[in-house]
Structure formats: C-alpha cells, structure tokens
C-alpha positions as CSV (number, residue, x, y, z in Angstrom):
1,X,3.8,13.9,-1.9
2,X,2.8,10.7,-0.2
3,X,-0.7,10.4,-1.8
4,X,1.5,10.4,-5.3
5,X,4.1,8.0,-4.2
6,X,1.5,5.7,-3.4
7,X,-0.1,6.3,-6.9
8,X,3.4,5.9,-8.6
9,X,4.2,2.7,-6.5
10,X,1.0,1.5,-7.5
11,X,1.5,2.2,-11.3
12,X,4.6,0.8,-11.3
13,X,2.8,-2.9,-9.4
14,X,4.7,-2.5,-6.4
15,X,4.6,-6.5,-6.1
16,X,5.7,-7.0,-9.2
17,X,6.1,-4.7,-10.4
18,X,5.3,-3.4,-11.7
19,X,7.5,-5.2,-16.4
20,X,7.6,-2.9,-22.1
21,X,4.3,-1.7,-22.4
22,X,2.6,-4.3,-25.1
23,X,3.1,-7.9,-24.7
24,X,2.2,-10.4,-26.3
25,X,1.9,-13.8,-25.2
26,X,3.8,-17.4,-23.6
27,X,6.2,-18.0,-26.3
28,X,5.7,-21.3,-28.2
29,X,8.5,-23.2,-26.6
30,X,7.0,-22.0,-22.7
31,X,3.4,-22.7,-22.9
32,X,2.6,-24.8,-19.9
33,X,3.3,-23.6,-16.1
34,X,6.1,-25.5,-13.9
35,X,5.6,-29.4,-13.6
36,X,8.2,-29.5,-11.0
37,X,8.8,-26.9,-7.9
38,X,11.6,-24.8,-9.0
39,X,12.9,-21.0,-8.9
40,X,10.6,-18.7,-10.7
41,X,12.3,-15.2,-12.0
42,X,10.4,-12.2,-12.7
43,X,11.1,-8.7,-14.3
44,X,8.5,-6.0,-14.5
45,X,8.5,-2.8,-16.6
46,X,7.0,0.1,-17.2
47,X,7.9,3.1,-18.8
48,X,4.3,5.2,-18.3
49,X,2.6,5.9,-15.0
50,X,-0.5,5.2,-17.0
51,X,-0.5,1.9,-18.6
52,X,-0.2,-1.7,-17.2
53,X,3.4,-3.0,-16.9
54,X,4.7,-5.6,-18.7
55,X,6.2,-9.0,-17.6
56,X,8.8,-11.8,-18.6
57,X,9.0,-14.8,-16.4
58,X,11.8,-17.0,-16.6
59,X,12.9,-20.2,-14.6
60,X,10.3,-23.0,-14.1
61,X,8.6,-21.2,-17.4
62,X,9.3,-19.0,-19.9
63,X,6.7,-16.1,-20.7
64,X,5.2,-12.8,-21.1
65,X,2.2,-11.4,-19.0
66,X,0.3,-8.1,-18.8
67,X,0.4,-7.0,-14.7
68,X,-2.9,-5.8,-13.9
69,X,-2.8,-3.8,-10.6
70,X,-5.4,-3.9,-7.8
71,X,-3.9,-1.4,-5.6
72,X,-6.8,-1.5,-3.1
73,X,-5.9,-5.1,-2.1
74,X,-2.1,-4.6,-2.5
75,X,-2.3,-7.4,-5.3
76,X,-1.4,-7.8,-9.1
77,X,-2.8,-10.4,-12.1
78,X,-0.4,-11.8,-14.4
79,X,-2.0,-12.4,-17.2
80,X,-0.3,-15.0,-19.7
81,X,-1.7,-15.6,-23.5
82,X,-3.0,-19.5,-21.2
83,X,-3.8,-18.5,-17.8
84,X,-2.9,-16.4,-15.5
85,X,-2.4,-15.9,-11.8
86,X,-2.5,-13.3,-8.5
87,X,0.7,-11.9,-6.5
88,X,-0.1,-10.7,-3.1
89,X,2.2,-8.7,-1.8
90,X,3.8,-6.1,1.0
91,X,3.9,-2.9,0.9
92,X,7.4,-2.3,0.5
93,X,9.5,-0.6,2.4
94,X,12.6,1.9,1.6
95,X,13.5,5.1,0.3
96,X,11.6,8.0,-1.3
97,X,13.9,11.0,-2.5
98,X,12.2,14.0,-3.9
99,X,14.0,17.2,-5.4
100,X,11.7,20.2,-5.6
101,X,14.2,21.7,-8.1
102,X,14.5,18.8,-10.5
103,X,11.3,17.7,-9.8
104,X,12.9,14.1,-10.0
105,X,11.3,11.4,-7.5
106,X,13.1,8.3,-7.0
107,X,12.0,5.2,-5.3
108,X,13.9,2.2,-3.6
109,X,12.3,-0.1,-2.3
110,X,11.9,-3.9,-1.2
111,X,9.6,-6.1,-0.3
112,X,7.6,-9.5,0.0
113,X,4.9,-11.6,-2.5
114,X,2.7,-14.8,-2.4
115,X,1.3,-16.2,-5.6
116,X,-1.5,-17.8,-6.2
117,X,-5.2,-18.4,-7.4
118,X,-3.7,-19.6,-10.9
119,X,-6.1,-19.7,-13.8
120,X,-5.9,-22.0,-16.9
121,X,-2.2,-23.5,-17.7
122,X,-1.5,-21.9,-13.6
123,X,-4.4,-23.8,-11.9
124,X,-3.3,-24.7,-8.8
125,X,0.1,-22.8,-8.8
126,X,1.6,-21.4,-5.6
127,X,5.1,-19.6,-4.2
128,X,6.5,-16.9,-2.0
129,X,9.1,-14.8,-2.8
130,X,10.8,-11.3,-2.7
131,X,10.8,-8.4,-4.7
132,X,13.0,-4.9,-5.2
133,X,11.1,-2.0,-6.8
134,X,13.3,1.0,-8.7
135,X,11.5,4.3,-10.3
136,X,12.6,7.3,-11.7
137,X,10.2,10.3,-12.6
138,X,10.2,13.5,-13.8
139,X,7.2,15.7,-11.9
140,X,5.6,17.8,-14.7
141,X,5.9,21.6,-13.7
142,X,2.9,23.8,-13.8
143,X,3.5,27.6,-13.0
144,X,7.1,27.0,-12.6
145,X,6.3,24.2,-9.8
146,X,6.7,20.4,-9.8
147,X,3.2,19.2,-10.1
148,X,2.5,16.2,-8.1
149,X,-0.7,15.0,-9.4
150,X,-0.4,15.8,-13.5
151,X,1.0,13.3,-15.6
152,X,4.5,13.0,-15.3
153,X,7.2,14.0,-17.9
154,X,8.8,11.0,-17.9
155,X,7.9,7.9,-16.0
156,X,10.5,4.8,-15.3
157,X,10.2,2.0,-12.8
158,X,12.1,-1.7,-12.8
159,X,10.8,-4.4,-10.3
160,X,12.8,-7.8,-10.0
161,X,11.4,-10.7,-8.3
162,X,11.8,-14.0,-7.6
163,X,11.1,-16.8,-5.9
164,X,9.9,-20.6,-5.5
165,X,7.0,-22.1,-7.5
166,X,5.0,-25.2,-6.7
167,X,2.8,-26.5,-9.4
C-alpha cells in the first residue's frame, strides 16, 4: 500500500499539489509576476490520478498554471500561459487511512515548499512556504478485492499552499 500512496501523493503534486483538469492561461488582468514581495496563495486540483493537476494562484498575481510533477526530485512546474516556475518541496508528513472494505484511501498531510528557477514573466522569482495535501480514492476492485495498482474508481485530492514571494 505504500508504493501506491506514494504514487497517489505524487499524482496529486504533493507540493502543490497537486489544482480542474484543463487550464487555460494568466487571465488578462494578471499577466506579469509580483513587482513587490507579498503573500502568494495557491490551490491545486485534481480530480484523476492520471492527468496533471491544475492551479489558480492568487495574491501578488492572479493566474492559472498546469502542475507538472517530477516525483523523482520531489519537485513540481507551474506552468503559466508567460512563464513558469519550480516548487521544491517536503515530503509531507501525516495520515494515511485505508479501509479494505470500502476500498477508500484517504490522505492528510502537511508539509513544506521553496520556489524558484522562474522562467519568462517568473525570472528571477523566489519564496518558501507551506502546504496541506487532502485525497480521497476509491480502490478499483478486482476479484472482489481492492486493487492497489489499477486505476482507481474515483480519484480526488485538494492541496492549499501559501506563502511569501519575492520578485
């Protein structure tokens, strides 16, 4: 079960989580990154294990990104319509539940991020901040078991971050 918490931590982007499916991108009103240091929020969603999350930002900009997961390096890529930028971050720590009944999994966890090596409209950008991970699953079955490594039924997972930005 470990091995596919890891995956399903991963899939959600554990740093950032992990935040709709399609997005499109900055709006026209947010298309520049901070000019002044100032809170950065952000809120990460997915709702398959399968496809990149997506992102809104919201403090010292406005926008929406595409996280792109690099679970080897414990790292995501934001990737806005002008730029985009990297969130390094912990591991996360918490709780795992698991019902081998339900076959529902259920995450909890929090954690830490840095953010950097900005691209574009984010050159230069840089912060630290901290993160709270949520997901729900449903295990597929297969011969009347949860499956831990199919696909799963249903597939939820909310992260919430925030944090300081420098330009």
């Amino acid at each position: 079960m470990l091995k596919h918490t890891k995956r399903l931590i991963a899939a959600a982007g554990v740093a950032m989580a992990a935040g709709a499916v399609i997005v499109s991108g900055l709006t026209a009103a947010s298309a520049a990154a901070p000019s002044v240091s100032a809170t950065e929020h952000f809120q990460i969603m997915a709702v398959s294990a399968t496809s990149n999350p997506a992102v809104i930002a919201h403090g010292a900009f406005t926008g929406s990104a595409v996280d792109h997961q690099h679970e080897a390096i414990s790292a995501d890529t934001f990737t806005f319509a002008n730029g985009s930028f990297t969130l390094k971050h912990s591991p996360g720590t918490g709780t795992h539940t698991f019902n081998p009944k339900t076959c529902l999994l259920t995450v909890n966890e929090h954690g830490t991020y840095t953010l950097g090596q900005g691209t574009g409209a984010y050159d230069g950008i840089s912060g630290t901040g901290t993160y709270t991970l949520g997901i729900l699953e449903i295990a597929a079955r297969s011969g009347g078991t949860c499956s831990m490594t199919a696909t799963p039924v249903a597939f939820q997972s909310l992260i919430e971050a925030q944090g300081p930005v420098h330009p």
